[in-house]
N, C-alpha and C positions, 0 to 999 in steps of 0.2 A: 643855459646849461646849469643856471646854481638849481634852478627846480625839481629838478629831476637827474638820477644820479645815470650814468654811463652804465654798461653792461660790464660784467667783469671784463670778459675779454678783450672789451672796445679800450676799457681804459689803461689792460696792459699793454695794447696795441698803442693807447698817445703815449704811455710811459716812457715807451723806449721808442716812441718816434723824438720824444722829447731832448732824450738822453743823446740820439745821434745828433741831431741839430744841436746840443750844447745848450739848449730852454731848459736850465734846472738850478735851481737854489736849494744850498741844506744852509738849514736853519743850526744857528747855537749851538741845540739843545741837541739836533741831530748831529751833529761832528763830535760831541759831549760824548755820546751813547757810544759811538764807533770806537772812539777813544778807549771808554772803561771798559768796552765787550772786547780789544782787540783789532776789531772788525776794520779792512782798510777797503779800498772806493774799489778795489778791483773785487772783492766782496759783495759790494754794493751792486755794481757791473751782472756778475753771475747770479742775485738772485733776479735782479732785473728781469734778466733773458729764459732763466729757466723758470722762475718758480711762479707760481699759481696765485689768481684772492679767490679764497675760499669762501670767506664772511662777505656780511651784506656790506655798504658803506655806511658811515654814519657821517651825517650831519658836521660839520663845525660850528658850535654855538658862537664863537666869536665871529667868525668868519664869512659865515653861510655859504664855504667850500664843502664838496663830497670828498670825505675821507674814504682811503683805500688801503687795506692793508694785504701786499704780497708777500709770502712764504715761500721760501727754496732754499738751497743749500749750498754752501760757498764751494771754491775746488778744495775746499779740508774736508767737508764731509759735514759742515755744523749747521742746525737749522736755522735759521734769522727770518724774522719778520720787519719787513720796516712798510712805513705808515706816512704815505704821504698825500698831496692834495693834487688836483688838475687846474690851474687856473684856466681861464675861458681864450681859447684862444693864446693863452701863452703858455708860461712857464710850468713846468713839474715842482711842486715843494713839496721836500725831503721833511718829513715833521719828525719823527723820531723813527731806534732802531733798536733790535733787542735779542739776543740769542733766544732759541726753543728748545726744550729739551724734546729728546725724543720718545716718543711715547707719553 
C-alpha cells in the first residue's frame, strides 16, 4: 500500500471506516493546530463525513506514508483542511490542521 497511493475516494472511504472503529491517532502537532484555529474533534468529525480531497497525495519523505489532504466545512460554516496519513492496515493519522478562507 506505501507504493501506490489509494484513490481519493477509497481513502475517504478508510478515513472514516477508521474513524468508526476508533483506528485514529492525532499527532502533537495536530491537537496544537485544533487548538490555535479554535477547531474541536466534533469539527474534525463533520469535515471527515462531508468534505472532499481535491489534491493529489503526496509522499511522506520521512515516512514513506500517502499523505491526504480533505477539505469541508464545520456545522459553523468555516472551511478546514486537515492532512492526514492511512497506515496499512491500521490506524488513520491526523498530521496536521488548518482553517481555509473562502475564495
Amino acid at each position: 500500500m506505501k507504493d501506490a497511493p489509494l484513490t481519493r475516494d477509497h481513502a475517504k472511504a478508510q478515513l472514516n471506516l477508521r474513524l468508526d472503529d476508533g483506528l485514529v491517532i492525532y499527532t502533537r502537532h495536530f491537537k496544537q493546530e485544533l487548538a490555535s484555529d479554535g477547531l474541536t474533534m466534533e469539527d474534525v468529525l463533520a469535515v471527515c463525513r462531508s468534505g472532499v480531497i481535491l489534491m493529489a497525495p503526496e509522499k511522506d519523505i520521512k515516512t514513506g506514508d500517502w499523505k491526504y489532504r480533505i477539505e469541508g466545512c464545520t456545522a459553523d460554516h468555516e472551511n478546514v483542511a486537515l492532512v492526514f496519513a492511512l497506515k496499512p492496515e491500521r490506524e488513520a493519522v491526523f498530521i496536521t490542521a488548518f482553517k481555509r478562507s473562502h475564495g
